[in-house]
N, C-alpha and C positions, 0 to 999 in steps of 0.2 A: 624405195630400196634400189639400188643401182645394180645393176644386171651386169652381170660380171662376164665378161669378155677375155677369153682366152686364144691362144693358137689352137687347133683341133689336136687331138690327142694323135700322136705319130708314133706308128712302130709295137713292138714289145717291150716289156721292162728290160730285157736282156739289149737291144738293140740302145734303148736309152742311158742303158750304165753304162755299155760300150761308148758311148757318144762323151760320155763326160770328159772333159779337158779341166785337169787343175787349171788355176790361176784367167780362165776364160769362162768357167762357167761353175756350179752352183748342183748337188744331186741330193734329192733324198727320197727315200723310196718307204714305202711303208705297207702294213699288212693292206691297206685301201686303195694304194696305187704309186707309181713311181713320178717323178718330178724331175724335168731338167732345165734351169734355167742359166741361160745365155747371156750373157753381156751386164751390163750394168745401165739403165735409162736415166734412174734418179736413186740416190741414197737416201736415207731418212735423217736427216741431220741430229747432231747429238744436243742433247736435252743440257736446260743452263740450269736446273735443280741438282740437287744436293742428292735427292733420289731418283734416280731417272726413271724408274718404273713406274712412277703416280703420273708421268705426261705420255709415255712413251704409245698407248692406243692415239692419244690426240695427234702426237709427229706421223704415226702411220696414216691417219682416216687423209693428214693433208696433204702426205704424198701421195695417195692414192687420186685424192681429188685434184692436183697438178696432172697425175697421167691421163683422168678423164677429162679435163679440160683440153688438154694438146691432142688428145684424139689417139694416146696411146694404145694398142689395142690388147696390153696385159696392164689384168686392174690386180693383182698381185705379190705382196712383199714377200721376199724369200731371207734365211740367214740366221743368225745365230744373237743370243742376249746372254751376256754371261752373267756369273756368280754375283759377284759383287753390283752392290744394288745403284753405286755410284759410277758405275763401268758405263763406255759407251758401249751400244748394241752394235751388230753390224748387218745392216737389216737394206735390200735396193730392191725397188723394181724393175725387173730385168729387160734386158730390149728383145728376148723372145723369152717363152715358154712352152714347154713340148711336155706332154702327161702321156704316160700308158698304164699299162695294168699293172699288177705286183707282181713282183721274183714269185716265181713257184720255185719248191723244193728240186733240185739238181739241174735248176735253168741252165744255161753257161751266160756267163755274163762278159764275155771277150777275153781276149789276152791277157794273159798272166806275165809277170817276170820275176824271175828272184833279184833280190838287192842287196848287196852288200854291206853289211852292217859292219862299219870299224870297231864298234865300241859300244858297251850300253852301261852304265854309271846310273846309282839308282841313288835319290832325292829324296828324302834321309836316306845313308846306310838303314840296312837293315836294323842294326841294333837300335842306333837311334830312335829309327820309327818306333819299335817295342816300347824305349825309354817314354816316350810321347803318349804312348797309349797306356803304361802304366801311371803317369803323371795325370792324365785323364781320368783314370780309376779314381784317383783320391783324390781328388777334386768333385766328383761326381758324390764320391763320400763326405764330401765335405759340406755337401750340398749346395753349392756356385752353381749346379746346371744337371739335367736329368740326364742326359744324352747328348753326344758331339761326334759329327761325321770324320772321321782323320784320314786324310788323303797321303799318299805319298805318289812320286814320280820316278819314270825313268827315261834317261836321255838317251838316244840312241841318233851317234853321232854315223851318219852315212851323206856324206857329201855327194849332191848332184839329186837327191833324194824326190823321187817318182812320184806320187801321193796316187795316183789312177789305179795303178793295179794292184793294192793293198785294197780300196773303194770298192774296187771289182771282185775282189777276196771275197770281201766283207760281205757283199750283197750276194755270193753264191751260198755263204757258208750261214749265214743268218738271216733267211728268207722272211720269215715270221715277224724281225723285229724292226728296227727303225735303222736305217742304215745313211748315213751321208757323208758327203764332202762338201764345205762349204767354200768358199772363197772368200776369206778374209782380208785379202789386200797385199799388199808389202811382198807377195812370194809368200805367204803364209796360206794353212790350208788345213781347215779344223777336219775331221775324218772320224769315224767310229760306225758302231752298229750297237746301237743303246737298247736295252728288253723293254724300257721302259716308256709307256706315252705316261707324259704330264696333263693334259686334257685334250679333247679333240672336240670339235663342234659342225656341224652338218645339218641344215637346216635348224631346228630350235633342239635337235637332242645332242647330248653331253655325253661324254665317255672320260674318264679317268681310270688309270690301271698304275695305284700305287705299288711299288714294292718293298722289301725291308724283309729282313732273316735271309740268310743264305747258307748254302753248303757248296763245296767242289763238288762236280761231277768225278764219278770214276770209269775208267775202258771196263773195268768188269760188269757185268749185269747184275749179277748178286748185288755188288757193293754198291752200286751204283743205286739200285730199288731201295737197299737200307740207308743209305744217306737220306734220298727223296723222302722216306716213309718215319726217320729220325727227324728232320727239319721240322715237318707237319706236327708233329706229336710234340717239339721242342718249347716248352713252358718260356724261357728266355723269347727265342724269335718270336713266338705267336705274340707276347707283348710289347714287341719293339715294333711289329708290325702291325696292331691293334691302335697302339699310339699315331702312324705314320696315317694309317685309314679313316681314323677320326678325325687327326687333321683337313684331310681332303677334304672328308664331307662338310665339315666345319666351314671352310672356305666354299665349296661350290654351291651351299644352301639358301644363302642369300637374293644366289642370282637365277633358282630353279623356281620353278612350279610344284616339279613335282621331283625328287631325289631315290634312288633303290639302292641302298649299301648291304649286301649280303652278309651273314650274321659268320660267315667260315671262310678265311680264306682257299685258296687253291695251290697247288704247284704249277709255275711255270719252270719250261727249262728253255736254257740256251744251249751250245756245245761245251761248255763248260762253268754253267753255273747253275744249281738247283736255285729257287726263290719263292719264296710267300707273295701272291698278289692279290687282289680283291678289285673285280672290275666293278667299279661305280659308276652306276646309268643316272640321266633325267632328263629334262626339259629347261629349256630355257623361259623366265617368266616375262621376257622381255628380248626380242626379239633382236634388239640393236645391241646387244651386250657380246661382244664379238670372241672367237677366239683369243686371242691376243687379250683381252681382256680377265677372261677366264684364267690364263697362263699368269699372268699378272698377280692376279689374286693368290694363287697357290705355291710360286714362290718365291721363297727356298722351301720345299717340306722337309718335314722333319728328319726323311730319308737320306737327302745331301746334306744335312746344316746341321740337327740338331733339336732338345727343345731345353728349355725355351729359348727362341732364338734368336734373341740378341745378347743372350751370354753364351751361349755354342757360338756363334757369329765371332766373337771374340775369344775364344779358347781357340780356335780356327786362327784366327790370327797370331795366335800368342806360340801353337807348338807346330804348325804346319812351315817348313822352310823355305817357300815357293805361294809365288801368287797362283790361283787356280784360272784365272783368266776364264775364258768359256769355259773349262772343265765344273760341271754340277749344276750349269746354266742351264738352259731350254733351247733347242735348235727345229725349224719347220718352216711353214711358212701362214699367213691369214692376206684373205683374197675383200674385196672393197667390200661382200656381202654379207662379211662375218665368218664366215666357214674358212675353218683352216686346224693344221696339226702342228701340234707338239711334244717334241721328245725329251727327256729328261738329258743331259747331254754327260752321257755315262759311256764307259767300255771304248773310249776316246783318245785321240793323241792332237796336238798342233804340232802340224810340220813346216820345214823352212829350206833353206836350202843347202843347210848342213846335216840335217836330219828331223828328227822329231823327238815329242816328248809327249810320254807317256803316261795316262793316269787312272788311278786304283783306291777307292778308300772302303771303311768298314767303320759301322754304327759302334761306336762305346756306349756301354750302357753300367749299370753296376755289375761287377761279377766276370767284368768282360777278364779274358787271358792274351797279352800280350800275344804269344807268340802264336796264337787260334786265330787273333786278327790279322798279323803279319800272311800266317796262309791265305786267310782269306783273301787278301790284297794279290797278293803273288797269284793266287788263281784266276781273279777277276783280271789281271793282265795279260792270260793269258788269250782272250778274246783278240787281240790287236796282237801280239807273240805268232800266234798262226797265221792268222793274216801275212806276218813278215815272215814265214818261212821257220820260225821258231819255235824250240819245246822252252816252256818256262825251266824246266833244269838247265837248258843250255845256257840260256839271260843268265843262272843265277840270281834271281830277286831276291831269293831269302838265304 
């Protein structure tokens, strides 16, 4: 097994989210520890399959084994694998890496700025989106497919556009959950703070924390406890989220020894999203079976795609107006020994240097209401809305 070599861990998480630079460098911070990675040494080159996902641990093990050769002294891929299965990843190992602790709750994570938003134009109109997810209904009735994730976007045109102190928002304002900026290339600069890990692997034990059901959060206490305590009880979510758990474990049982899926989900919250999760623990039965491997395996789950999912896959394609690019993909990092994390790539924007874009979806299931998932959508964009300095009334989303 190769011994993994890093820089020594520098600083605090708040010191490290400070330190982020769009376009020069790479953050992700998570409940386990924060991550900053510097420059680009080697990229992972893009896969000549059809599926990039079935080669994509082998691209990673041999760029890892190029940086031990040359005596690099980060054995570490950082970056982002998006949606679509035929997409390239955007996956380097960095020519530094600096790790500290994680954000604690009201850290400061450096300088803030407000930014000017010319404009925010949302990807379907609202109506549309509704029309999409009623189309989806009777489809679903019709039985083409059980469930299908339906995304919608919004552009938010701000020329000269910052991406750091949105990142630095994010990571003061969602301590607990998965927070990044990636460096995509081009002037482009994937960002969010996602609730969600897709698996994570640490020595031979496993962690998955799927999610599925949701509700808004409310400012009132009262209303706020009876949404959380409505969600739990909800006959709909607990089986949209029953289906999304089985998936998982379905997928990570193969690779375990030994597998724990608890019989009840829980509530997680964000600052504005109730959610059903179920943390699923194990063991690895094979020691060389890597993060990035695990991540592979599980997706798209059910919770971004759909089931069954190559006709959600395609219903995805047929009402969604916009490619999801990284939006519903996996963002983290896996180091030469296996150990590494992954975020489900949710509550998320790509930005550029006109602005960014935005993105939000909601499980269709039978029975779903058009304009109950439109909310839903509009709230879950709210996540990156604050960040920018925004109340979701002000966007207008719905």
């Amino acid at each position: 097994m190769t011994t993994v070599s890093t820089e020594p861990a520098v600083g605090s998480a708040a010191e490290l989210v400070a330190a982020y630079r769009p376009g020069t460098s790479s953050l992700f911070a998570s409940p386990r520890g924060t991550l900053l990675a510097e420059g680009t040494y080697f990229a992972v080159p893009p896969s000549g399959r059809r599926d990039a996902l079935a080669d994509l641990d082998r691209r990673v093990q041999a760029v890892l084994g190029v940086a031990e050769a040359a005596g690099h002294s980060v054995r570490t891929v950082v970056g982002a694998v998006p949606f679509a299965p035929d997409a390239h990843a955007h996956l380097v190992v960095p020519l530094h890496l600096r790790r500290g602790r994680p954000m604690g709750p009201g850290e400061p994570a450096g300088p803030a700025a407000v930014q000017a938003i010319d404009r925010l134009r949302p990807v379907p109109a609202p109506d549309r989106y509704a029309a999409a997810v009623d189309r989806a209904v009777r489809e679903i009735g019709d039985g083409q497919y059980t469930k299908v994730v339906l995304a919608r976007s919004l552009r938010a045109d701000a020329p000269g556009f910052d991406p750091a102190p949105v990142v630095r928002a994010l990571a003061a304002r969602e301590p607990g959950g998965y927070t990044f900026g990636i460096d995509l290339g081009g002037g482009r600069t994937l960002l969010g703070a996602s609730p969600e890990l897709l698996v994570s692997r640490h020595g031979r034990q496993v962690a998955a924390h799927p999610l599925a059901g949701s509700a808004a959060r409310s400012a009132d206490p009262a209303e706020d406890a009876r949404r959380a305590a409505a969600l739990l009880r909800s006959e709909k979510d607990r089986h949209e989220h029953a289906v999304v758990t089985r998936a998982v474990a379905d997928a990570l049982r193969p690779f375990c020894a030994q597998l724990t899926v608890p019989a009840e989900p829980t509530l997680v919250r964000t600052n504005t999203m109730w959610h059903l999760g179920t943390l699923v623990t194990g063991t690895v039965a094979d020691p060389a079976v890597s993060a990035l491997t695990l991540a592979a395996a599980l997706h798209p789950t059910p919770a971004v795609c759909g089931t069954p999912t190559v006709a959600a896959r395609a219903a995805i394609g047929e009402l969604e107006p916009f490619d999801r690019g990284f939006y519903t993909g996996m963002v983290g990092w896996v180091d030469a020994a296996g150990d590494g994390e992954w975020a489900v790539t949710i509550r998320c924007a790509v930005a550029d240097a006109g602005g960014l874009d935005l993105f939000a979806g909601a499980g269709i299931v039978a029975g779903s209401d058009p304009e109950a998932e439109l909310a839903e959508t509009s709230a879950k964009l709210g996540t990156m809305l604050a960040a920018l300095g925004l109340a979701t009334e002000q966007a207008d989303v719905s």
